[in-house]
N, C-alpha and C positions, 0 to 999 in steps of 0.2 A: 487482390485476386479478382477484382469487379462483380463480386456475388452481393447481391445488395440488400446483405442482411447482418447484422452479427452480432445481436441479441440474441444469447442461447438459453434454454427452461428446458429442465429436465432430461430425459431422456434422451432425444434426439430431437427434441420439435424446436424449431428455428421459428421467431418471429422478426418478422418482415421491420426493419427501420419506420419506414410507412406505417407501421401501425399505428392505429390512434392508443392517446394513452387510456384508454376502457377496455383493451381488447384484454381480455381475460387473464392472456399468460404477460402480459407487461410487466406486471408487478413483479413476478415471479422472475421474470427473465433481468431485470433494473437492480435486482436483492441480488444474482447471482454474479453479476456482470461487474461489480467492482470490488477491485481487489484491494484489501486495505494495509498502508502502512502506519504499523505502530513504532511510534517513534519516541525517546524523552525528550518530553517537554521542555526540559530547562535545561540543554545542552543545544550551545551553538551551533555547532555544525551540524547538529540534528536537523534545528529550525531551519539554518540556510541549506540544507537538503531539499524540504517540506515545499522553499520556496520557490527552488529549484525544478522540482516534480511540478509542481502547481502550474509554474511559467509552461513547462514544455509538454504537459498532458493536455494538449488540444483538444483532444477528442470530443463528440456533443453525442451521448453523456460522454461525460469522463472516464479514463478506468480505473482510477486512484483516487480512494479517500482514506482518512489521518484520522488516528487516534494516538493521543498521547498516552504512554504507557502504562502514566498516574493516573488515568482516567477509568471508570467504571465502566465502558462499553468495552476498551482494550481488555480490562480481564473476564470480563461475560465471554466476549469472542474466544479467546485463548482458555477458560474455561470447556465452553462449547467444543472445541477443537483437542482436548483430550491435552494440551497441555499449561496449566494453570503455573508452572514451574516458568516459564518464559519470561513470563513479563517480572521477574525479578532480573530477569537478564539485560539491564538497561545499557551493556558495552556493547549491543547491537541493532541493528533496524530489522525489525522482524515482517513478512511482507505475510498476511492471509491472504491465499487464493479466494478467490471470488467462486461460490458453491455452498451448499449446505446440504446437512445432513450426513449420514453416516459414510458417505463416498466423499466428502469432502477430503481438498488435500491439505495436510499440515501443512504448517507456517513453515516458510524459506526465513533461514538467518544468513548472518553476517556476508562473504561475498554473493552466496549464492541469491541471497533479497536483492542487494543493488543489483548486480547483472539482470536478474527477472523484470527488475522496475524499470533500469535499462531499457530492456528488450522491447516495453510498453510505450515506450516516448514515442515522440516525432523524429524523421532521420536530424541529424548522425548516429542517436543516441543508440538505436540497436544496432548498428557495424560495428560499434565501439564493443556492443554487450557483447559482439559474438568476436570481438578479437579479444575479451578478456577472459572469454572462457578459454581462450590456445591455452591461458596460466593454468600450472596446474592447481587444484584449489590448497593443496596446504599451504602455498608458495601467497597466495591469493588472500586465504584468510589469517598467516600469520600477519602480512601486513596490517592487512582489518583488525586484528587484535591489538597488533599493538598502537592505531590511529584510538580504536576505541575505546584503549584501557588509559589515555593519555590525554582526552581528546577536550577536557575541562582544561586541561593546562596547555594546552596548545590552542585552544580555539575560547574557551569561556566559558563562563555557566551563568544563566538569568536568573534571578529570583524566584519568578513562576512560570508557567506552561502557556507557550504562546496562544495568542488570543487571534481568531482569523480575522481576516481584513473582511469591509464590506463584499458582499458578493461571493466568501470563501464558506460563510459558515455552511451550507449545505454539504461541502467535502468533508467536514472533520465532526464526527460521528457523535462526540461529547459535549457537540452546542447544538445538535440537530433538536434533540427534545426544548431544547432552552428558546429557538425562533418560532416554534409554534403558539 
């Protein structure tokens, strides 16, 4: 839209891209601005998801960052977020909106997370999101159910929870304390 801002904090106050990182509402606006996907760890097509999103989330910042769903930040958040029941729910990619506090919005599942995470890429990836919402969603998430309920035997399962490449760990939420 050429408006040259799209760090959002709070209310309605918009901080300016240009701002320095001191400017007061930064922080605040950095915390609400990325939206995170929780994913298991040790399912393949999860990870080639992760690496997927990773490649095609251009953006500076980013607007997607990764928690595996065995991780301790995924259940604080989903905790946080009034549903702690989720992250037992590892047949889906579950997306937290980027927000906090009691107006925050619940986590997106199964198709209605990828089409959102979709929607966030670089083009084609939202024409795509918005010719998959024409599906209707039962039509939409039965598939997703049954890719997800199958998705070790069709695609793999790894031993343990993928580990980020150099230069990833600031996106995935459960090594963040660990690069400090």
């Amino acid at each position: 839209f050429g408006v040259p801002f799209v760090s959002y904090s709070g209310g309605l106050r918009l901080v300016p891209d240009s701002a320095p990182p001191t400017h007061p509402l930064r922080a605040s606006a950095d915390r609400l601005l990325h939206h995170v996907v929780v994913f298991d760890g040790v399912c393949s097509l999860c990870n080639a998801s992760v690496d997927f999103i990773l490649q095609h989330d251009t953006r500076d910042p980013p607007l997607f960052h990764f928690a595996p769903a065995q991780s301790q930040p995924a259940q604080a958040l989903l905790q946080e977020r009034g549903c702690p029941h989720l992250v037992n729910n590892l047949d889906s990619v579950l997306l937290i909106p980027a927000g906090d506090g009691p107006s925050a919005a619940l986590p997106l599942t199964r198709s209605s997370a990828a089409i959102a995470i979709g929607s966030g890429l670089r083009w084609p990836f939202p024409w795509l999101a918005a010719l998959a919402q024409l599906i209707p969603s039962v039509i939409r998430d039965a598939l997703y159910d049954y890719i997800g309920k199958n998705r070790y035997r069709l695609f793999g399962k790894r031993d343990s929870c993928r580990m980020p490449r150099p230069g990833e760990v600031d996106r995935f939420l459960d090594m963040q304390d660990n690069s400090k």
